[in-house]
C-alpha positions as CSV (number, residue, x, y, z in Angstrom):
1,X,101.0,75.7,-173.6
2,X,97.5,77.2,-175.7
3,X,98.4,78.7,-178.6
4,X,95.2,81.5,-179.2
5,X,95.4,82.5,-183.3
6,X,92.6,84.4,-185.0
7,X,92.4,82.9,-189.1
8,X,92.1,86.1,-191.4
9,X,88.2,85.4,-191.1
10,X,88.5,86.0,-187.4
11,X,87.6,82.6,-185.8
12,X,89.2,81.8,-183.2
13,X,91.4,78.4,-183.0
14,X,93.1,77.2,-179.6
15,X,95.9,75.0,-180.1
16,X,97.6,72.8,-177.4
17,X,100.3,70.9,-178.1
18,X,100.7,67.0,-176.3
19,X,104.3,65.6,-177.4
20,X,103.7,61.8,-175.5
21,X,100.5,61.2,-177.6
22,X,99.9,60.0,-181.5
23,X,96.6,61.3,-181.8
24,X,94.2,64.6,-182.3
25,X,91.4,66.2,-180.8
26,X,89.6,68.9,-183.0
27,X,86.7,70.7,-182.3
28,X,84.4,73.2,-183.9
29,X,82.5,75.2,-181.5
30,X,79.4,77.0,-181.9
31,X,77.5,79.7,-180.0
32,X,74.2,77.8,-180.9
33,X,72.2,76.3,-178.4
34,X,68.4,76.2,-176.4
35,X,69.1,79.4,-175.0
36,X,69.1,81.0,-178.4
37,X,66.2,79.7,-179.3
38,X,62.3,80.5,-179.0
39,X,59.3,78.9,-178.6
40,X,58.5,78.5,-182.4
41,X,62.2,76.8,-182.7
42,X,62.8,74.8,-180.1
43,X,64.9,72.1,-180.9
44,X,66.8,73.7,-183.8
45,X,70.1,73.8,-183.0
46,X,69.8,70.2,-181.9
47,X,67.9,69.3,-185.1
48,X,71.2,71.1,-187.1
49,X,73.1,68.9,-185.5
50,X,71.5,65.8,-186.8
51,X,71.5,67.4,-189.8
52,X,74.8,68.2,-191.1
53,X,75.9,64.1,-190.7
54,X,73.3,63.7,-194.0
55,X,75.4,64.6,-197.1
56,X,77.5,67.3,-198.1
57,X,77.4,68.8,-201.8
58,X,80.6,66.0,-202.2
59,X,79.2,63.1,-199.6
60,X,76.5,60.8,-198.7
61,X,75.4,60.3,-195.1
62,X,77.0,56.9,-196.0
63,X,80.1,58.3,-197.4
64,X,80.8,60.2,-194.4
65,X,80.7,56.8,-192.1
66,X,82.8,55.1,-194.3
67,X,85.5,57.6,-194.7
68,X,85.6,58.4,-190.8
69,X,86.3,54.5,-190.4
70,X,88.5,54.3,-193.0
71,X,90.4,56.5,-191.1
72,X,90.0,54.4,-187.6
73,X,88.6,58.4,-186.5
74,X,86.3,59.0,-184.3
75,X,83.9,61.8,-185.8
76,X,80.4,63.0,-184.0
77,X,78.9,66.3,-182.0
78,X,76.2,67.2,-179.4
79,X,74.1,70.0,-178.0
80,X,74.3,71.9,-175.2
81,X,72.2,74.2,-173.7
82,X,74.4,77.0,-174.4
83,X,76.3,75.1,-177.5
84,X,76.9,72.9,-180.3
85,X,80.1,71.2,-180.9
86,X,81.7,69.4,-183.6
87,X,84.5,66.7,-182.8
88,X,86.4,64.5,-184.6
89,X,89.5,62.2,-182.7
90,X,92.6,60.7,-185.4
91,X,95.7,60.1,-185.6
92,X,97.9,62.9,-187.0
93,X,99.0,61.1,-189.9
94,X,95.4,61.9,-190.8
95,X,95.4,65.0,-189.9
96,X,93.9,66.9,-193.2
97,X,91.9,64.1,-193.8
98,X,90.3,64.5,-190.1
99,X,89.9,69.0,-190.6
100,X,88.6,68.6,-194.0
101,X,85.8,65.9,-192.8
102,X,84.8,68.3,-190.4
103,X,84.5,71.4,-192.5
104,X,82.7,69.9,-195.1
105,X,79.9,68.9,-192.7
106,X,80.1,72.0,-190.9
107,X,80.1,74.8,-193.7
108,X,78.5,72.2,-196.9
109,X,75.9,70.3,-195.3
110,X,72.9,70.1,-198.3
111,X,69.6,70.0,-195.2
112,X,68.5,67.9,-198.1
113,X,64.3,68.2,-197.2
114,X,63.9,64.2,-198.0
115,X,66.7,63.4,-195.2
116,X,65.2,66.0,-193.3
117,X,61.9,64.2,-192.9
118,X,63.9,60.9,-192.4
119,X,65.9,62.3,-189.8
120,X,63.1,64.3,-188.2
121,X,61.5,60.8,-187.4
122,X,65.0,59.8,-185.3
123,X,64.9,62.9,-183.2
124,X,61.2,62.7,-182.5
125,X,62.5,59.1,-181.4
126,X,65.0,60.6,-179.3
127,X,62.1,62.9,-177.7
128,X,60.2,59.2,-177.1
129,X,63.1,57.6,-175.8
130,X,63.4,60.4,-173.0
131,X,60.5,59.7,-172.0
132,X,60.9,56.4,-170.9
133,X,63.8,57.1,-168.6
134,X,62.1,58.1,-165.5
135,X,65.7,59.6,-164.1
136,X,65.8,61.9,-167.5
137,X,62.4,63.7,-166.7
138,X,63.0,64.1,-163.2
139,X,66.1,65.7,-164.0
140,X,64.9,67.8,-166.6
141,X,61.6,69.0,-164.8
142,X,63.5,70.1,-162.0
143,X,65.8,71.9,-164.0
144,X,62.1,73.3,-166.0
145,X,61.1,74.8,-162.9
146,X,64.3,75.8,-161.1
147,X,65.2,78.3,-164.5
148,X,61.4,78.4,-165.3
149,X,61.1,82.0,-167.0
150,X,64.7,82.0,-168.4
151,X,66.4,80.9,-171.1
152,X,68.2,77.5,-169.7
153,X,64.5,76.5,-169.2
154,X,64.3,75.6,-172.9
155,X,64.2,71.5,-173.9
156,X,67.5,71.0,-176.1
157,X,65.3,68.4,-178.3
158,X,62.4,70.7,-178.5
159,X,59.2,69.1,-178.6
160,X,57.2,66.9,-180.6
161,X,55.5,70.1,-182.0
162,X,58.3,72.3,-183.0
163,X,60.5,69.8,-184.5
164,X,57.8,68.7,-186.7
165,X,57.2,72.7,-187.7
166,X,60.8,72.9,-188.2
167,X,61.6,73.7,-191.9
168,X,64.6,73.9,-194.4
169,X,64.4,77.7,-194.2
170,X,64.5,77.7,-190.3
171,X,67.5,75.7,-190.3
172,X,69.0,78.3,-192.9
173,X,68.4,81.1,-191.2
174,X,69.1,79.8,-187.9
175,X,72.8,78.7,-189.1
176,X,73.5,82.2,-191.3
177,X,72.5,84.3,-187.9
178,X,75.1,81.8,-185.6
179,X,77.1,79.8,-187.5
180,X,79.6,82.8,-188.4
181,X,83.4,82.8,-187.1
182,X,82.4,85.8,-184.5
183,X,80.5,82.6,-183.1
184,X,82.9,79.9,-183.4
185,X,85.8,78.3,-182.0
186,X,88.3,76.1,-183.1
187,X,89.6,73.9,-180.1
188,X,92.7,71.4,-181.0
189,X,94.7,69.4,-179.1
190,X,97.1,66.7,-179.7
191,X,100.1,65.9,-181.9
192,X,100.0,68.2,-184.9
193,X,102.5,70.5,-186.6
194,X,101.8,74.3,-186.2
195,X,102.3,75.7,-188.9
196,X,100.8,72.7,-191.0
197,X,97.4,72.8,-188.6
198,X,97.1,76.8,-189.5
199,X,97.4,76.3,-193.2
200,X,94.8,73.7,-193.0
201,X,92.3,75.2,-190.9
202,X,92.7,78.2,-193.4
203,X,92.4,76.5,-196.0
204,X,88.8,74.3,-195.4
205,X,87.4,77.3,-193.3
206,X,87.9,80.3,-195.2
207,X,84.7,81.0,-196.5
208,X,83.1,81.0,-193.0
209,X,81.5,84.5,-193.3
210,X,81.3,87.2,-190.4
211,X,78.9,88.2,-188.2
212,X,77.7,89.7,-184.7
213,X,78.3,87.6,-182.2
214,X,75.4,86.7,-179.9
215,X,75.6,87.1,-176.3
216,X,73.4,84.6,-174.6
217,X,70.4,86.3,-172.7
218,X,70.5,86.8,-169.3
219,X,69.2,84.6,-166.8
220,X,67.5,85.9,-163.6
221,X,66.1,83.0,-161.5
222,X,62.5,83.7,-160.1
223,X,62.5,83.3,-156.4
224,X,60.1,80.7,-154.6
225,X,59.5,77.1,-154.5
226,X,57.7,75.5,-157.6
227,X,57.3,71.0,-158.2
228,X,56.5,69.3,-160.7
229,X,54.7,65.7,-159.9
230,X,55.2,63.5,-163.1
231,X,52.7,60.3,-162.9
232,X,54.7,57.6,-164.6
233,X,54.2,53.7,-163.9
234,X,57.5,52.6,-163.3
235,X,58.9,50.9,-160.3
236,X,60.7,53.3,-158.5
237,X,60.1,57.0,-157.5
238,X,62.3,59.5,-158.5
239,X,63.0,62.4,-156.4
240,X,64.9,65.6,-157.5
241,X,65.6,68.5,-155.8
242,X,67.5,71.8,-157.2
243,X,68.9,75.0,-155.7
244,X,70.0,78.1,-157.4
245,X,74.2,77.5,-157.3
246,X,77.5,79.3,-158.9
247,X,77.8,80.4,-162.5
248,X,80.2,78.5,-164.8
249,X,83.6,79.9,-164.0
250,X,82.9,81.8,-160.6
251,X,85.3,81.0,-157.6
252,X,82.1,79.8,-155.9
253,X,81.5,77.2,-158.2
254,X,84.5,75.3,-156.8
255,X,83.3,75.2,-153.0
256,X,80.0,74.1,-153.7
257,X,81.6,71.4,-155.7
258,X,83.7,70.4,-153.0
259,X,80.4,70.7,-150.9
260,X,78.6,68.2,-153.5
261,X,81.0,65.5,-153.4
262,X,81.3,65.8,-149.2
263,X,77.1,65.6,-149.6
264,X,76.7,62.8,-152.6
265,X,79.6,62.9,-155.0
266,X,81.3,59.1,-153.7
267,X,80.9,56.4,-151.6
268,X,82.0,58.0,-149.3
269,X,79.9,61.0,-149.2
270,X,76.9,61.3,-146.6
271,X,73.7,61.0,-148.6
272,X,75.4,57.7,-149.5
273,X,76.6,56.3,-146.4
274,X,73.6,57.3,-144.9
275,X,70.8,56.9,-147.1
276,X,72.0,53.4,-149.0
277,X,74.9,52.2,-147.0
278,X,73.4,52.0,-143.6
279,X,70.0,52.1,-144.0
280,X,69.2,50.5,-147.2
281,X,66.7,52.6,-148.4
282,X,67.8,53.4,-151.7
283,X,70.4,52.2,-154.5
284,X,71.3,55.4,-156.5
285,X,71.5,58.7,-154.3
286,X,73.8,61.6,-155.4
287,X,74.1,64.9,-155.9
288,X,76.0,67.0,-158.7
289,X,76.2,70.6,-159.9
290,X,75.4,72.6,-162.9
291,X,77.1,75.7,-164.1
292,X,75.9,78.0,-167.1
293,X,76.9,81.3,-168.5
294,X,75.3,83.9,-165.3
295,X,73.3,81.1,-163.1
296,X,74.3,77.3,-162.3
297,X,72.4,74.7,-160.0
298,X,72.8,72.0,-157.4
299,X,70.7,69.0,-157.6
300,X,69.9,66.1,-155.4
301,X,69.1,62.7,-156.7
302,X,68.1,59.4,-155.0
303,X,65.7,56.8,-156.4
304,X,63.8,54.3,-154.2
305,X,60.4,52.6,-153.8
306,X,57.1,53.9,-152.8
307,X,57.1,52.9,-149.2
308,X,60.5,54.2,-148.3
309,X,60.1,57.8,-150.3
310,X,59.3,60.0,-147.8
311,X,61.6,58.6,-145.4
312,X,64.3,59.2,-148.2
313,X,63.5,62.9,-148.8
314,X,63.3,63.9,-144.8
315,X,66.9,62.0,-144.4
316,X,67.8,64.2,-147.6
317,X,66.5,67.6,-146.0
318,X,67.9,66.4,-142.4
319,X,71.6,66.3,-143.7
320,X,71.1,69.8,-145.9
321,X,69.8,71.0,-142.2
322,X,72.9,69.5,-140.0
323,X,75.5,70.6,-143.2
324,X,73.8,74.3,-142.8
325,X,73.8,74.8,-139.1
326,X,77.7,72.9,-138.5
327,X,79.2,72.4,-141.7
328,X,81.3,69.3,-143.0
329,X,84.2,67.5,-140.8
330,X,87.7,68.6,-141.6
331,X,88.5,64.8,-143.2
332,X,85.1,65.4,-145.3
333,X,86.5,68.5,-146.6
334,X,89.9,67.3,-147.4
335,X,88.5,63.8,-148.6
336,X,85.8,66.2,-150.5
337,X,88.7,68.3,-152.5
338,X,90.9,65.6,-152.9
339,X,88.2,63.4,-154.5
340,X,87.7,66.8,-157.1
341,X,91.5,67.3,-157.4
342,X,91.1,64.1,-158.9
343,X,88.8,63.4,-160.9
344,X,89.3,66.3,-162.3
345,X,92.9,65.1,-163.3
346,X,92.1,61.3,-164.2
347,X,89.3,63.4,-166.8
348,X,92.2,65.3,-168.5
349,X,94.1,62.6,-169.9
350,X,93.2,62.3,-173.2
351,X,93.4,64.8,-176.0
352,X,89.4,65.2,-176.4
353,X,88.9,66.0,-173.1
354,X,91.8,68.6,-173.8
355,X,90.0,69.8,-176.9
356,X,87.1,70.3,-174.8
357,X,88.3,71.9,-172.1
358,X,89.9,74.9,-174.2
359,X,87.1,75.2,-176.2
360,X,84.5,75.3,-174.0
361,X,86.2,78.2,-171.9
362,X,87.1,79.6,-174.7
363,X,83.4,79.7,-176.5
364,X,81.3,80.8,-173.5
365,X,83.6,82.3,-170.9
366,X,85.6,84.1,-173.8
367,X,89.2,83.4,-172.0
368,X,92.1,80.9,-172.3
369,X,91.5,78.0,-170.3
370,X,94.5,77.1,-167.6
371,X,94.7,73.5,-166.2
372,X,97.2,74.6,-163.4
373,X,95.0,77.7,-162.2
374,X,91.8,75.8,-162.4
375,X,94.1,73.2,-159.7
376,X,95.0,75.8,-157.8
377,X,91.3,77.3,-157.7
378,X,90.7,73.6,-156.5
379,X,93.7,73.4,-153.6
380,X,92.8,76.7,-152.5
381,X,89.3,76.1,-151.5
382,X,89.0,76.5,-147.9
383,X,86.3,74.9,-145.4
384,X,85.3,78.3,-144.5
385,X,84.4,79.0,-148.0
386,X,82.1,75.6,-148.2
387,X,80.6,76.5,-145.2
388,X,79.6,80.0,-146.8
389,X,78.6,77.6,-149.6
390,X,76.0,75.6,-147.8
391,X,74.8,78.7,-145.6
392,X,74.1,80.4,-149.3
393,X,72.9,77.1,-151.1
394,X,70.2,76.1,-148.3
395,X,69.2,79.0,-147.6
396,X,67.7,79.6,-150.8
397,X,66.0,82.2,-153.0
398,X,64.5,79.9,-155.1
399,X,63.8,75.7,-154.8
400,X,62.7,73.0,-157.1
401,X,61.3,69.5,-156.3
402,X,60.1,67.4,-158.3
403,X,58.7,63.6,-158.3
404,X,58.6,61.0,-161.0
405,X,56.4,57.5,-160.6
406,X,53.7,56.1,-159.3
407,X,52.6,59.1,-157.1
408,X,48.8,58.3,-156.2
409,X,48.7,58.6,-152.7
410,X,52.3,59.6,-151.6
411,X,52.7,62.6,-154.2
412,X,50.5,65.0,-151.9
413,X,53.1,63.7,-149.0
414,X,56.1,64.0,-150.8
415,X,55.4,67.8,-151.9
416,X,54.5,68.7,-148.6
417,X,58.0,67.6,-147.4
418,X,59.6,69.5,-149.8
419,X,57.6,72.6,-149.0
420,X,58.2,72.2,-145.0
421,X,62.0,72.6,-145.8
422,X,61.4,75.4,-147.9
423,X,59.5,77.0,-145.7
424,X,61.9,76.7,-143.0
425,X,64.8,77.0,-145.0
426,X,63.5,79.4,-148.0
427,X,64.8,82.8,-148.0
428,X,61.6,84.3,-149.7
429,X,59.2,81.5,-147.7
């Protein structure tokens, strides 16, 4: 059972209880993300993140990683798109220890300017390092052209340019306007005491002051078909191709998943058997969707050599075609749900992914997440419903393709593929 308490600050803490387990997942949630962000920006919330590991008024960068492992707690973040979260795993003798870790990086980081230009260097690193992961850029161009015009466009690391233009003050102002409790969430789960997790939580996060909470903007796709050809000497080509799907938290969401796992979500699934299995023509080929606040995606994946790309794509847009004109098999579809049922249950068993779960429905759909409703959401999907899916998926208002590697000669071939399907496919063709 999720306990939902509001601290007399009014941030919101989620608390699940796990009896058979030693250890605790807590969480601090932001509503801080790309989306929020603009062009001068971009990269910020990211670029906090980094930031508040450097020293505290009361700790070094050093000092934090020797306490965490003193501990044997696991203590780090990420950013989202549409978030930032701050995690630390420990045992529950440790509990205190483990909340007041976290608040003192959250709420007394120093943004000391001499670490920020030291850690400025790592993220423009991190910017590099994307760079040379062929799969990454594929991923995140198609994404880039798919939202192109809305907010989930946006880089998370920013770019080379803005994070270098980032400042002290930017990173002030961009924490007093979202890092208040109307834009945070407290997600535990694990073994804890209730009443002794409350005191705590009011105790180190009192003086987290209020404020309006920010609605992300909203995001209207732009119909039409739009690639992005990346020349990158690398072995393989990369090809990526994304539709408009469901919104985070929409019954929708869970057909086309079921749909994405029949399609490229196993060994089992088609673009597998198909593609790598029987023909050999490529080693990685999957597909996998994305859900945000108001829009989400479904992306195909495969990576293969030059001579055997186009041949890859047109067996891609052949099984979209059959899928869309006679659906999946009944033991697809049951294999398909069965396969989400679980994996989504082997990804629960552990108090982080807990702590995630619940704060993550919590933060951006603003509700109490249920693990036996979001089951039943799964059991209930029906074939009818993924054939409405795949009708509504490839038949599409808006398309995305994009290419990464050594494209001289074969890009020009490739993009007319893609647009062939669209234009046969494409509701707004």
């Amino acid at each position: 059972m999720i306990e939902q308490i509001r601290l007399q600050n009014g941030i919101r803490v989620l608390a699940e209880r796990m009896d058979s387990v030693r250890s605790v997942a807590i969480g601090v949630w932001v509503n801080a993300g790309s989306v929020f962000e603009t062009d001068e920006n971009a990269g910020v919330s990211h670029f906090i993140e980094h930031m508040l590991f450097k020293g505290t008024e009361k700790r070094s960068a050093s000092d934090i990683a020797a306490e965490t492992d003193a501990i044997g707690a696991n203590l780090n973040a990420f950013t989202a798109k549409e978030c930032t979260c701050f995690h630390v795993k420990a045992l529950d003798e440790d509990l205190e220890t483990a909340i007041e870790m976290l608040s003192d990086i959250v709420l007394h980081s120093t943004l000391e300017p001499s670490q920020m230009d030291r850690e400025r260097g790592v993220v423009l690193e991190e910017i590099a390092m994307t760079e040379d992961s062929p799969e990454d850029i594929v991923f995140d161009r198609a994404s880039e052209q798919l939202f192109w015009g809305t907010p989930i466009e946006s880089e998370i690391l920013g770019t080379e340019e803005t994070v270098q233009a980032l400042s002290r003050e930017d990173l002030v102002r961009y924490m007093q306007r979202h890092y208040t409790a109307e834009n945070i969430v407290i997600a535990v789960a694990g073994s804890f005491v209730r009443e002794t997790l409350l005191s705590l939580l009011e105790r180190y996060f009192h003086d987290v002051k209020a404020g309006e909470r920010h609605a992300a903007r909203p995001v209207s796709i732009q119909s039409g078909f739009r690639t992005a050809l990346v020349q990158k000497d690398v072995e393989q080509i990369n090809l990526c191709l994304a539709l408009p799907g469901a919104a985070l938290g929409t019954d929708e969401y869970f057909a086309q998943a079921v749909l994405s796992n029949a399609l490229g979500g196993s060994m089992s699934s088609r673009l597998f058997q198909h593609i790598r299995e029987e023909r050999g023509l490529a080693y990685s080929v999957y597909s996998y969707p994305m859900a945000y606040r108001g829009a989400g995606s479904l992306c195909f994946y495969a990576g293969c050599t030059e001579g055997q790309a186009k041949e890859v794509l047109s067996l891609l847009f052949k099984e979209l075609d059959d899928v869309k004109r006679d659906g999946i098999s009944e033991a697809e579809f049951v294999r398909a749900r069965q396969q989400l049922k679980g994996s989504y249950l082997l990804g629960m068993e552990s108090t982080m992914a807990h702590m995630s779960a619940i704060g993550k429905t919590a933060l951006l759909l603003e509700k109490e997440y249920d693990l036996t409703g979001t089951l039943n959401r799964i059991e209930c999907v029906t074939m009818e419903e993924v054939k409405r899916a795949a009708d509504q998926l490839f038949t599409p208002d808006a398309a995305a393709f994009c290419a990464v590697g050594r494209l001289k000669g074969i890009g020009d071939t490739l993009e007319s593929t893609a647009k062939d399907w669209w234009q046969r496919n494409g509701r707004q063709a």
